[in-house]
Backbone as a chain_set.jsonl record, in Angstrom:
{"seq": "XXXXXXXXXXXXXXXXXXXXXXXXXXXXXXXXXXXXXXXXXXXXXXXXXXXXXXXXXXXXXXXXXXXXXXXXXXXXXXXXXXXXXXXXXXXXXXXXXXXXXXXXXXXXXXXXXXXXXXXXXXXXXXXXXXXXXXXXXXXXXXXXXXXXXXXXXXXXXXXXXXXXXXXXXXXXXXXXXXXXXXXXXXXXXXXXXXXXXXXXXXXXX", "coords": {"N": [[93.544, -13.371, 39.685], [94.353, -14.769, 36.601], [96.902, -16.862, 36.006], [99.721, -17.867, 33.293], [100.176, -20.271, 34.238], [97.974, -21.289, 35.636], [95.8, -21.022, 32.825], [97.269, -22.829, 31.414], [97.23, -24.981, 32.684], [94.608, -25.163, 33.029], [93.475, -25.904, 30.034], [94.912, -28.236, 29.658], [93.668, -29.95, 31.129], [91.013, -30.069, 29.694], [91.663, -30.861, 27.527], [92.452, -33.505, 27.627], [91.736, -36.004, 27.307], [91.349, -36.518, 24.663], [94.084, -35.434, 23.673], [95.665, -37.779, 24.667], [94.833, -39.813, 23.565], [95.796, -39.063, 20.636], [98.331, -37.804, 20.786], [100.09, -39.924, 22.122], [99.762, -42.018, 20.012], [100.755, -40.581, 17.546], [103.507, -40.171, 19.037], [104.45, -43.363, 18.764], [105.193, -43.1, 16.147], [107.597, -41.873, 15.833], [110.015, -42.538, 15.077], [112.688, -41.336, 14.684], [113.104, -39.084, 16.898], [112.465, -40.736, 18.77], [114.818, -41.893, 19.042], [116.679, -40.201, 20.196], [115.473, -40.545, 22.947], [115.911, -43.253, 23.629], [119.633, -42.553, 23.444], [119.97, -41.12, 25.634], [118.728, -43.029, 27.485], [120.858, -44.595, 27.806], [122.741, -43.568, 28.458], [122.356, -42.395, 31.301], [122.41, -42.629, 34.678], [120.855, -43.506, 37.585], [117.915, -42.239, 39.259], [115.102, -40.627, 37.178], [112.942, -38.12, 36.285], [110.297, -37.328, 34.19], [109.517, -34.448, 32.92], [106.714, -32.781, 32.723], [104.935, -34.512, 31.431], [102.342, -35.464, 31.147], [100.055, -37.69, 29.754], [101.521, -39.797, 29.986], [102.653, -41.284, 28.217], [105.738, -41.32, 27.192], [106.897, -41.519, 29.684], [106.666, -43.992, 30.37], [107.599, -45.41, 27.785], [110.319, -44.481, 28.539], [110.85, -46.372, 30.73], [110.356, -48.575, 30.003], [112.524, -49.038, 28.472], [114.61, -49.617, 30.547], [114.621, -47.519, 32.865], [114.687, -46.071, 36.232], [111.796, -44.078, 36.353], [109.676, -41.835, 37.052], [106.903, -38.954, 36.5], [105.617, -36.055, 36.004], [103.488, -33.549, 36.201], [101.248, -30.303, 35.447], [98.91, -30.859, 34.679], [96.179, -31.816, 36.626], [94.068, -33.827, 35.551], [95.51, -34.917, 33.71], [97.412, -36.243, 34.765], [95.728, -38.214, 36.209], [94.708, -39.774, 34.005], [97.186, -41.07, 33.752], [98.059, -42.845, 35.303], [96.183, -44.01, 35.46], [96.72, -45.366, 32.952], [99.18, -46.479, 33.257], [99.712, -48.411, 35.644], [101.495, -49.073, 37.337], [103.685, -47.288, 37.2], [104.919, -44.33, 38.952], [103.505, -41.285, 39.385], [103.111, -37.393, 39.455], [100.854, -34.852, 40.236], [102.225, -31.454, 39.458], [104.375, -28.811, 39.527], [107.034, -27.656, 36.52], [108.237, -25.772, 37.301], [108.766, -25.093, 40.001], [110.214, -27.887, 41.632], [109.243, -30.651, 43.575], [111.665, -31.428, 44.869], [114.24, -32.644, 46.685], [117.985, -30.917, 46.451], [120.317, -32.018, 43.467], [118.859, -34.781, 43.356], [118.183, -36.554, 41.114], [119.536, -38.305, 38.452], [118.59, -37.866, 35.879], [116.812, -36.228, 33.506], [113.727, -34.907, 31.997], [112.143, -33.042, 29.466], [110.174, -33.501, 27.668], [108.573, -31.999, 24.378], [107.826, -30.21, 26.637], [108.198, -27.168, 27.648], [106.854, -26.038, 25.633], [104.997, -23.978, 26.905], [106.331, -22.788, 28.205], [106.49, -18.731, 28.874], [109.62, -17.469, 27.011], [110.823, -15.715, 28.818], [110.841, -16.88, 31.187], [112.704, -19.198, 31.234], [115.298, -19.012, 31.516], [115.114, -19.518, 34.566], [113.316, -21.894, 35.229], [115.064, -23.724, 33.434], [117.347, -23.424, 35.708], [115.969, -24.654, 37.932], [115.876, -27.543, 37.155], [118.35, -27.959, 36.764], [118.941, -27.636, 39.553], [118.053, -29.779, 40.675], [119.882, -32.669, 39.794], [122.096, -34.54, 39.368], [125.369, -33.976, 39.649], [127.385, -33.996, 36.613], [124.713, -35.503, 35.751], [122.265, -35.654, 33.529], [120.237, -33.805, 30.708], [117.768, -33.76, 28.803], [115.428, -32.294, 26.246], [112.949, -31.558, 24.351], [111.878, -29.46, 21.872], [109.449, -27.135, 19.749], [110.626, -24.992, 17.078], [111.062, -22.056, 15.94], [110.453, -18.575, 15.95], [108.121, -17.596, 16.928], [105.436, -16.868, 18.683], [102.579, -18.621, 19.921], [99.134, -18.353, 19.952], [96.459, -19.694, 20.318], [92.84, -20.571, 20.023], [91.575, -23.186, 20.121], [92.475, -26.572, 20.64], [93.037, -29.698, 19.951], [90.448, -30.723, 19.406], [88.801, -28.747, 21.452], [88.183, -25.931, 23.139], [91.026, -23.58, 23.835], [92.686, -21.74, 26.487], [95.563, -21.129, 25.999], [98.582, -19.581, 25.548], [101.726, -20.574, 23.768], [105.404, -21.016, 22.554], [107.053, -21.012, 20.301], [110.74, -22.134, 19.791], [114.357, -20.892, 19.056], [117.257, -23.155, 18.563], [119.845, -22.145, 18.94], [119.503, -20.458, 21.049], [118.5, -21.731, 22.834], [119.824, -23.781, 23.899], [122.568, -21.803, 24.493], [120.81, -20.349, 26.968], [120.673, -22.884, 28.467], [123.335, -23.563, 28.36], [124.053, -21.141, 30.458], [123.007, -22.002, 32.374], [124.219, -24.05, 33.851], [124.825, -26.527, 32.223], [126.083, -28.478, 29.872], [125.743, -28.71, 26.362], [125.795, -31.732, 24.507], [124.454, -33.223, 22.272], [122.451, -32.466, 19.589], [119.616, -32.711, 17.821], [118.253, -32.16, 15.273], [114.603, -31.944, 12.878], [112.405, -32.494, 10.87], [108.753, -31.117, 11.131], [105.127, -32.102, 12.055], [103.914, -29.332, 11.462], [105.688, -27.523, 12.896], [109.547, -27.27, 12.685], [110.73, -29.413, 14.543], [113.436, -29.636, 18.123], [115.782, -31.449, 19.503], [117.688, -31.273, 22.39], [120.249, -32.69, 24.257], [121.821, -32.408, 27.292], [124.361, -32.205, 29.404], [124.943, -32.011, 33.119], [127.14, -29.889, 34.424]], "CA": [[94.129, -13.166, 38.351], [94.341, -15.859, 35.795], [98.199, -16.803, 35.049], [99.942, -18.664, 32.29], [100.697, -21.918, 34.609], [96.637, -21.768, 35.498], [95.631, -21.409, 31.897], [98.13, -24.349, 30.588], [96.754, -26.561, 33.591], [93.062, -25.683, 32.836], [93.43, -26.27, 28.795], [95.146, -29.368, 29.174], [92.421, -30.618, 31.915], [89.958, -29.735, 29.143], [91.884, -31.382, 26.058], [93.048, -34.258, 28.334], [91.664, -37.419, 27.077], [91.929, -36.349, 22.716], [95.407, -35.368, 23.79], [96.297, -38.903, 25.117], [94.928, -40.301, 22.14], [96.4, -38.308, 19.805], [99.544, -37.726, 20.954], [100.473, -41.424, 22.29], [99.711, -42.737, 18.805], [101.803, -40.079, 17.114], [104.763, -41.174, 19.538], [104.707, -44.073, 17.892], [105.358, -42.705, 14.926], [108.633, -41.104, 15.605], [111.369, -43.399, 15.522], [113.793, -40.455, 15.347], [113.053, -38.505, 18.269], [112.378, -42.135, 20.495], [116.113, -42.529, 19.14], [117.155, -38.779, 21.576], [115.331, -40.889, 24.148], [116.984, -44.372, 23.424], [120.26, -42.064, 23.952], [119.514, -40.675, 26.777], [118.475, -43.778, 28.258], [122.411, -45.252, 27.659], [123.537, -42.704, 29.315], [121.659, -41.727, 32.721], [122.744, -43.807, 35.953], [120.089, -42.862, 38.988], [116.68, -41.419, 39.161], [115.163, -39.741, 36.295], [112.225, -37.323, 36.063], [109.582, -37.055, 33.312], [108.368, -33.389, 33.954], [105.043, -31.7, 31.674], [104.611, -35.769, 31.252], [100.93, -35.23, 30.358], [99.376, -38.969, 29.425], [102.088, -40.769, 30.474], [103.336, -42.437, 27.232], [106.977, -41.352, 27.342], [107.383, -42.132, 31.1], [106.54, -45.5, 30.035], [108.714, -45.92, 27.226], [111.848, -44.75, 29.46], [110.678, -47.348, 31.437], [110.684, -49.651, 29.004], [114.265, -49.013, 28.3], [114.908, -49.959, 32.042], [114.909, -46.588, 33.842], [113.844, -45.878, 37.216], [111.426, -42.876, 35.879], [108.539, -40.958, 37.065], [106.271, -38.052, 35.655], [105.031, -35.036, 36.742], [102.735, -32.503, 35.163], [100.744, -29.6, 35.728], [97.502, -31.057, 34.947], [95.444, -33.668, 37.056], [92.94, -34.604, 34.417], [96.754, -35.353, 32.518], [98.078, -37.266, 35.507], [94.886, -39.358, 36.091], [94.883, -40.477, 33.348], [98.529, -41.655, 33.631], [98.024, -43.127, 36.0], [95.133, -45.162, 34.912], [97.229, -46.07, 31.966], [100.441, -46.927, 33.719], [99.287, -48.232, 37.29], [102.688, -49.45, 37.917], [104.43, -46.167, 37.693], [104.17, -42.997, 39.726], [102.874, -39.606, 38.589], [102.47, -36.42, 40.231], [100.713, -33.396, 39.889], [103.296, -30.484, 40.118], [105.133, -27.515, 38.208], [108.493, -27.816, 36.583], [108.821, -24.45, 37.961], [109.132, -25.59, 41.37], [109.589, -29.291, 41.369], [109.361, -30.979, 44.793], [112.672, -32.287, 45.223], [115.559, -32.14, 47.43], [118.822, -30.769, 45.376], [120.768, -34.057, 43.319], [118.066, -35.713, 43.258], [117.859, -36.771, 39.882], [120.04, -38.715, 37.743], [118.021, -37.447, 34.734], [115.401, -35.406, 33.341], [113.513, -35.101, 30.666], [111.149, -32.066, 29.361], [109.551, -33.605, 26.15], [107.86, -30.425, 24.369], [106.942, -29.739, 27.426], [108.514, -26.601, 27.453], [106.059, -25.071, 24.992], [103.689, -23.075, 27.39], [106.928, -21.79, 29.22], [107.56, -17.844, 28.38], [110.858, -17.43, 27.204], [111.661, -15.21, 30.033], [111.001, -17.96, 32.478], [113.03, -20.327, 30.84], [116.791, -19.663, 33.032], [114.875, -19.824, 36.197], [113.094, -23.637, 34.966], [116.919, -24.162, 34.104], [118.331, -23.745, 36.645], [115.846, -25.531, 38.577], [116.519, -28.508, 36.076], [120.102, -27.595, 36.781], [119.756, -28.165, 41.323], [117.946, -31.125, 40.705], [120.206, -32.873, 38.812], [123.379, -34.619, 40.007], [127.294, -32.963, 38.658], [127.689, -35.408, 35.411], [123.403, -35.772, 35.503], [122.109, -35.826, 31.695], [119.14, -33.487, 30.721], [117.025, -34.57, 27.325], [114.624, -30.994, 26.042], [112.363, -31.508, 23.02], [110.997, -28.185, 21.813], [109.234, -26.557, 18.564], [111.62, -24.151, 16.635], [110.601, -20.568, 15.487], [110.39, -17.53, 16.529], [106.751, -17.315, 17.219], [104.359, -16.796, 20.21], [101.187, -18.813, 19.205], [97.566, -17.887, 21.297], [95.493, -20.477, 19.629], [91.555, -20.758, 20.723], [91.265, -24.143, 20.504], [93.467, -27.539, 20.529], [92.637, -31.216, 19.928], [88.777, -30.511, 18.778], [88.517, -28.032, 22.653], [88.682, -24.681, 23.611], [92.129, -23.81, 24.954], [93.753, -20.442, 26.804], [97.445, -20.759, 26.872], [99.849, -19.35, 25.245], [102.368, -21.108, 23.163], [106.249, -20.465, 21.982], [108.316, -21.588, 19.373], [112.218, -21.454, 20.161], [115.594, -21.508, 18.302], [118.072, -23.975, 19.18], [121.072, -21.593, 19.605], [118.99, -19.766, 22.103], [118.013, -22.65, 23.934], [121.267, -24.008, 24.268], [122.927, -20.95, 25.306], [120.929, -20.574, 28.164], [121.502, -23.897, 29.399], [124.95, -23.164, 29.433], [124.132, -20.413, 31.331], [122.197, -23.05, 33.875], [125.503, -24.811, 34.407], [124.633, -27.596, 31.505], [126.989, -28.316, 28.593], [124.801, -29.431, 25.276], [126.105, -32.613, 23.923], [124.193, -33.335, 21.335], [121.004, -32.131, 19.231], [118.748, -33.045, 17.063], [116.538, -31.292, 14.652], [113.83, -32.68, 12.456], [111.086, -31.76, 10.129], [107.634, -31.454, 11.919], [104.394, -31.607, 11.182], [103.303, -27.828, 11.961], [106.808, -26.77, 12.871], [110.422, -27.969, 13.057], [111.528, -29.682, 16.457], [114.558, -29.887, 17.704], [116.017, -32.066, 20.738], [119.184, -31.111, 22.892], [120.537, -33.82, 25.103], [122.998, -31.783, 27.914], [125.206, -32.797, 30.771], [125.24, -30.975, 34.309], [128.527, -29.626, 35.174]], "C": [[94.637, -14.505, 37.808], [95.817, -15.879, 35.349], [98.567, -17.993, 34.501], [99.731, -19.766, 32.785], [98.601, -22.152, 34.976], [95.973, -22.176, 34.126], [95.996, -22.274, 31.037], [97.279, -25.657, 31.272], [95.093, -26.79, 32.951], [92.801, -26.427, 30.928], [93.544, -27.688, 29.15], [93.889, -30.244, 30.438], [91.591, -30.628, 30.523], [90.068, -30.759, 28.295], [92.526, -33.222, 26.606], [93.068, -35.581, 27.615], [91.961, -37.112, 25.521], [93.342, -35.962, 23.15], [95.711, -36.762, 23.904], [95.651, -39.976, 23.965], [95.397, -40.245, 21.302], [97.723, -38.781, 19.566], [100.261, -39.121, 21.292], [100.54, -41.963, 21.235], [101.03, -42.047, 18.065], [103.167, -40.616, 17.693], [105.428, -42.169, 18.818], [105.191, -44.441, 16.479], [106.46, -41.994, 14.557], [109.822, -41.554, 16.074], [112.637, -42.32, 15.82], [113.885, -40.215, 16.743], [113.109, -39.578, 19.352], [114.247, -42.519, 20.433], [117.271, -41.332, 20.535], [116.999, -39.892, 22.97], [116.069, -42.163, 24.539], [118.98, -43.649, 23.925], [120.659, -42.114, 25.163], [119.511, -41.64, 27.987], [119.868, -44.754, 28.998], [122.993, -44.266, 28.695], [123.686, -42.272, 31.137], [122.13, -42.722, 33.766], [121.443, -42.574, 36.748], [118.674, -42.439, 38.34], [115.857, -40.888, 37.784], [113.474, -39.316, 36.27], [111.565, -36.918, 34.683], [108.984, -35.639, 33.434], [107.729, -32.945, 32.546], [104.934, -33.448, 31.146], [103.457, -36.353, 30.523], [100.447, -36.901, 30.59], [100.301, -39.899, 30.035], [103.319, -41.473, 29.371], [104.827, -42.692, 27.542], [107.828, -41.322, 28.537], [107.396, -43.428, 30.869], [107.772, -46.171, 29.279], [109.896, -45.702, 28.089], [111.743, -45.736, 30.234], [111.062, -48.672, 31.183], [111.621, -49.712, 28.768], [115.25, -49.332, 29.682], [115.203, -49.089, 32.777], [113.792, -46.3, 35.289], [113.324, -44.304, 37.271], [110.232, -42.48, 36.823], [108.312, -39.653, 36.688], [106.018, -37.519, 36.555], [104.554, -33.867, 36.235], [101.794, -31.924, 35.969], [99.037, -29.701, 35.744], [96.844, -32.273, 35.368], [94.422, -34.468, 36.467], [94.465, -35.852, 33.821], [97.472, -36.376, 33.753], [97.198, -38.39, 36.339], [94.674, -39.957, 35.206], [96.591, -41.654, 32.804], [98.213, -42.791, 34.164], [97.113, -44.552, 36.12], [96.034, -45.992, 33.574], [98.308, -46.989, 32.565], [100.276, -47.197, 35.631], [100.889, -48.957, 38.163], [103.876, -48.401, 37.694], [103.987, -44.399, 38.355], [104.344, -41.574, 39.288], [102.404, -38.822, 39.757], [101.796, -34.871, 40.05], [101.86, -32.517, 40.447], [103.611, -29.465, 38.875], [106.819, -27.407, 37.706], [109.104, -26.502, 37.145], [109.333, -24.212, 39.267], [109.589, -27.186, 42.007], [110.121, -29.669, 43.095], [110.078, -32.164, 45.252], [114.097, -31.973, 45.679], [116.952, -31.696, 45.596], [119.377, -32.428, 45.023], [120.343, -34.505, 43.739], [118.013, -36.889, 42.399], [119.467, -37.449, 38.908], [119.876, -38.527, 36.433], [116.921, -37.515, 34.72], [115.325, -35.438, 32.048], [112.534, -34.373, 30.253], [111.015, -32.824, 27.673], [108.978, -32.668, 25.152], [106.906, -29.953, 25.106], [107.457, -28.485, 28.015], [107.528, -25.129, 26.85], [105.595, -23.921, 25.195], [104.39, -21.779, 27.928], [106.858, -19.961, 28.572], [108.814, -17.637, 28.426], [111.86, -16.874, 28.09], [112.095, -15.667, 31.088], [111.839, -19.259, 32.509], [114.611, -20.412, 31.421], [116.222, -20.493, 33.864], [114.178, -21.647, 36.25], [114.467, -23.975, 34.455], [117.379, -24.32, 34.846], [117.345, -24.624, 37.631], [115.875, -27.179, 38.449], [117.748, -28.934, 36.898], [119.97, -28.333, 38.595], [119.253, -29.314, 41.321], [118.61, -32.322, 40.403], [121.428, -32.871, 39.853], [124.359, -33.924, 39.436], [126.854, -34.609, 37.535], [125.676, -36.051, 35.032], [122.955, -35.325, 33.894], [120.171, -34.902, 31.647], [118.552, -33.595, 28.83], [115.411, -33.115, 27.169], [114.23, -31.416, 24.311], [111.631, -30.156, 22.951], [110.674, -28.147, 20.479], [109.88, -25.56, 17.975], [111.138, -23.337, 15.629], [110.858, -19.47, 16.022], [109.072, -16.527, 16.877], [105.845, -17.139, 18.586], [103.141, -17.219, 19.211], [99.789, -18.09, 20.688], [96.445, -18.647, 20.487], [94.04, -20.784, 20.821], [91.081, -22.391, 21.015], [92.356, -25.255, 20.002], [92.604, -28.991, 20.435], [90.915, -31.478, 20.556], [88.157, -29.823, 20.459], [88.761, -26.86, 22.602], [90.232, -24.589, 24.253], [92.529, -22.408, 25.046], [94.62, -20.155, 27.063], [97.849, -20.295, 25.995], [101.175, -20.394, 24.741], [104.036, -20.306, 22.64], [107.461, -21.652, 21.715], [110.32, -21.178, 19.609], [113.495, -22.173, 19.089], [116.716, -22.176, 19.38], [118.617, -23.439, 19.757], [120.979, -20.853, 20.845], [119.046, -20.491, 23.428], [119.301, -23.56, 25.16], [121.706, -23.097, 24.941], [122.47, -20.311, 26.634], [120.665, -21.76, 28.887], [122.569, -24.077, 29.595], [124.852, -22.098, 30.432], [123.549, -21.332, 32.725], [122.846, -23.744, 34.404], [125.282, -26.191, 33.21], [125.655, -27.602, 30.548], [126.298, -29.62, 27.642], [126.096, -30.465, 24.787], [125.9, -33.023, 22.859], [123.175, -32.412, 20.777], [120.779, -32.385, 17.566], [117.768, -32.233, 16.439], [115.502, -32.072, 13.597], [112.7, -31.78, 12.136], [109.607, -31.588, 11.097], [106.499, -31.691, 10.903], [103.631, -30.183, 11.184], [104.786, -26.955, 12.103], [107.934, -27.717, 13.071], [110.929, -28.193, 14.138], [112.885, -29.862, 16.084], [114.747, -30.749, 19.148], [117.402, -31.989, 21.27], [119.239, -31.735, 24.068], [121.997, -32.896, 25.872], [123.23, -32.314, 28.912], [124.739, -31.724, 31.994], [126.659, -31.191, 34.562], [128.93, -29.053, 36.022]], "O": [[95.284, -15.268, 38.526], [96.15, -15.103, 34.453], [98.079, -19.058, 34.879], [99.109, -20.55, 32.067], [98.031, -23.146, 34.527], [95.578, -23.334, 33.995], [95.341, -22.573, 30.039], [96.869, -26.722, 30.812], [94.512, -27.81, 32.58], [92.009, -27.346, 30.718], [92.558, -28.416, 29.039], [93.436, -31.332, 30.083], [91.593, -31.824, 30.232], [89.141, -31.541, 28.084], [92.988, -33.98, 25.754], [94.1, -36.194, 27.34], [93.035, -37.591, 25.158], [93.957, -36.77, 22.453], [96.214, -37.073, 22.824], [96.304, -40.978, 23.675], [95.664, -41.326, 20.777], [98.207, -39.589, 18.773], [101.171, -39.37, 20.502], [101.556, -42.658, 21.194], [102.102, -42.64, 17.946], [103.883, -41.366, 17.03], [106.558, -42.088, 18.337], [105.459, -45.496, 15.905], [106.599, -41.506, 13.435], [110.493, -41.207, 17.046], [113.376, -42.355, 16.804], [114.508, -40.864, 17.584], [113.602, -39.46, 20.474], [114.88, -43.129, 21.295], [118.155, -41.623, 21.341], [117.887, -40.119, 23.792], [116.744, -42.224, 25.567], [119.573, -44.339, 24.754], [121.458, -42.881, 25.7], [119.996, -41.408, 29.094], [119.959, -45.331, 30.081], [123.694, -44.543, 29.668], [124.634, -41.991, 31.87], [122.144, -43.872, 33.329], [121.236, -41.376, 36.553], [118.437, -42.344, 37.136], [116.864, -40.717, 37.097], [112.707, -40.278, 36.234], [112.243, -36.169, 33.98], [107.923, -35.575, 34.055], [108.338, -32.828, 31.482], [104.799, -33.37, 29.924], [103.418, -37.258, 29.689], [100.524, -37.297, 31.753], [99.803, -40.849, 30.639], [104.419, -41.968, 29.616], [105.264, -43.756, 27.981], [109.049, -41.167, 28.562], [108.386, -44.02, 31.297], [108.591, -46.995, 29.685], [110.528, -46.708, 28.412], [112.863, -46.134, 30.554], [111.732, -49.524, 31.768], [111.935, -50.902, 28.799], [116.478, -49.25, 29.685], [116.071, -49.404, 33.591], [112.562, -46.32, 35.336], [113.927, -43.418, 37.875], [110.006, -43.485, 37.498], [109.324, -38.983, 36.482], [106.037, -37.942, 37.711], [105.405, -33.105, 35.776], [101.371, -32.495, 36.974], [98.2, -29.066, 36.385], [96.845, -33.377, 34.822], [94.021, -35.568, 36.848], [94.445, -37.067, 33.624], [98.106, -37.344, 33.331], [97.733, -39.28, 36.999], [94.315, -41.089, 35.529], [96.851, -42.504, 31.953], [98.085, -43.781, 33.443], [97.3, -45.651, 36.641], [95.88, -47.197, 33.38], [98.274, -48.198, 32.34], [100.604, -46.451, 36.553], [101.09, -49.195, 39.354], [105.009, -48.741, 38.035], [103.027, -43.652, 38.169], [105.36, -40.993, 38.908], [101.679, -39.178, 40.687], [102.464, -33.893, 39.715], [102.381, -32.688, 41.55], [103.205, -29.41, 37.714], [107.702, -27.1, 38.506], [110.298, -26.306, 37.371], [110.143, -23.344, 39.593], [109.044, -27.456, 43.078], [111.065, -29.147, 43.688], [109.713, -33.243, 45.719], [114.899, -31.213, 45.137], [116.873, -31.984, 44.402], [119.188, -33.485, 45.625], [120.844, -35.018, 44.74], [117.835, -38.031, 42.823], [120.442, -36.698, 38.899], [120.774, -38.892, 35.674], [116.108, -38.217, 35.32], [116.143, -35.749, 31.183], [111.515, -34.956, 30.623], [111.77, -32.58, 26.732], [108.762, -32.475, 26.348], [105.792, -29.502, 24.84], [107.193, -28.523, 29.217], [107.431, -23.959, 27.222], [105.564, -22.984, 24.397], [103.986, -20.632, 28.119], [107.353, -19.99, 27.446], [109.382, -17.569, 29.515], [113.048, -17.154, 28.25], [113.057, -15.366, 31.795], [111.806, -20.135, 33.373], [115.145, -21.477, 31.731], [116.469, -21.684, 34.052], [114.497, -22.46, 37.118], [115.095, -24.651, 35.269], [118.003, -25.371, 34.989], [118.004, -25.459, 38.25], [115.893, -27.942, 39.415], [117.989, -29.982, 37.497], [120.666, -29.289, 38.938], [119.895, -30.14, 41.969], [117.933, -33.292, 40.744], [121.785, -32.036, 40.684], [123.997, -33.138, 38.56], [126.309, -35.698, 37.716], [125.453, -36.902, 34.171], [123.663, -34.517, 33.293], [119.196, -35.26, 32.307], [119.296, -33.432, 27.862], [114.504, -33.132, 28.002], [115.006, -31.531, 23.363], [110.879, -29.783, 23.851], [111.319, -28.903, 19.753], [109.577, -24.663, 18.761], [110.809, -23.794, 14.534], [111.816, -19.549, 16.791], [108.984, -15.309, 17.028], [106.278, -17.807, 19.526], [102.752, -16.637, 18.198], [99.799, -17.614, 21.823], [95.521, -17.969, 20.04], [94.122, -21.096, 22.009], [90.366, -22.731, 21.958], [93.086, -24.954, 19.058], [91.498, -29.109, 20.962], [90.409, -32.046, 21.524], [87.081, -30.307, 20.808], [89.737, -26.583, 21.904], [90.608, -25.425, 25.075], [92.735, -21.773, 24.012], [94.951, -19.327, 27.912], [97.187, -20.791, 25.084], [101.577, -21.076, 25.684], [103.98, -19.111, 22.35], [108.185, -22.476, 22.274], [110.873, -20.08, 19.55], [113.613, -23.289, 18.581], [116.963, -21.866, 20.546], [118.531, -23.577, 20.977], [121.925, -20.596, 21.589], [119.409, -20.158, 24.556], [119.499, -23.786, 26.354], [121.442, -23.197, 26.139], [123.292, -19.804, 27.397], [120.4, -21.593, 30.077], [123.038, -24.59, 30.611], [125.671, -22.179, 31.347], [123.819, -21.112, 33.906], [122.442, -24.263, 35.445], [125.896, -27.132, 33.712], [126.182, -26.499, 30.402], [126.251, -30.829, 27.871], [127.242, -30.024, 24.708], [126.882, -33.31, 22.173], [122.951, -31.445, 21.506], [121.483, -32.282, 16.561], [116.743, -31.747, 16.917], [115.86, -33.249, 13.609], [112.208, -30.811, 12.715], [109.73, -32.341, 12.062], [106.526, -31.62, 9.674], [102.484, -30.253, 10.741], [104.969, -25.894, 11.506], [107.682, -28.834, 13.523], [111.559, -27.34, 14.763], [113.473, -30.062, 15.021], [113.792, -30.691, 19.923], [118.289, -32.595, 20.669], [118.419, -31.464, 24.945], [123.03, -32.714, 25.227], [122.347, -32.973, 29.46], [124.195, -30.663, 31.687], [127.248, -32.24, 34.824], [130.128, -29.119, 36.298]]}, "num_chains": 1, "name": "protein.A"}
């Protein structure tokens, strides 16, 4: 039986390389949101975790801001190519659903809208695993799309694709990361181009 985390991995295998075109350029293009990560970056002491990482780009830039980062994503088309881009930082295939790391590990994390694919039901339990990774006083950085939609789109970045998609409201999102032990600090919302993002920068407590 075919489930969501297979169908996210096989899409983005599919859409892998027009994604990392795409999307890397766009990046570039969003001084706001690089300002969440600029944040973020002031803030974090220790470790920090790129997870749904995809291409690489925004492991890089934290990098660039002087953090000791690595990525980790669900698809290995999406983390060979990191990998090839960025041969001086390390990428792993994996699932933020499980991530393969002792507890306080992490000095900071960072889900870019990589979030998207999750269903909202699953979204404590990737909290809280957020949440054991993650030192007391550790800083977590969540970009998402904001609606109240479930998309099921056939195809993505000129490919076939079979995942599942969902749009989320802030107050939601927030509230259960307080329930994950986090306390939101800031956030950010912003026009899109398809939908409005938003970005909430929270503590572990």
């Amino acid at each position: 039986m075919t489930t969501h985390l297979d169908a996210t991995r096989e899409s983005y295998d599919t859409v892998a390389e027009d994604y990392a075109t795409r999307v890397g350029r766009l990046f570039g293009q969003e001084p706001i949101g690089r300002s969440m990560l600029a944040a973020f970056a002031e803030l974090v002491r220790g470790s920090v975790l790129d997870v749904g990482c995809g291409p690489g780009h925004v492991t890089a830039h934290l990098a660039s801001l002087g953090l000791s980062v690595s990525g980790v994503d669900l698809s290995p088309k999406m983390i060979e190519i990191a990998r090839h881009q960025y041969p001086d930082l390390r990428f792993d295939v994996g699932s933020m659903t499980a991530l393969d790391l002792p507890d306080g590990a992490l000095g900071g994390l960072v889900a870019w809208w990589s979030i998207f694919h999750l269903p909202p039901a699953e979204l404590p339990a990737v909290f809280a695993e957020f949440r054991r990774t993650l030192v007391p006083g550790g800083h977590l950085l969540v970009g998402f799309h904001v609606g109240d939609e479930r998309l099921s789109p056939d195809r993505a970045y000129g490919h076939p694709v079979s995942y599942d998609a969902y749009l989320l409201q802030p107050d939601a999102v927030a509230d259960l990361l307080g329930r994950a032990g986090f306390e939101v600090a800031a956030r950010l919302t912003m026009e899109g181009r398809k939908w409005p993002q938003a970005c909430l920068l929270a503590k572990a407590v």
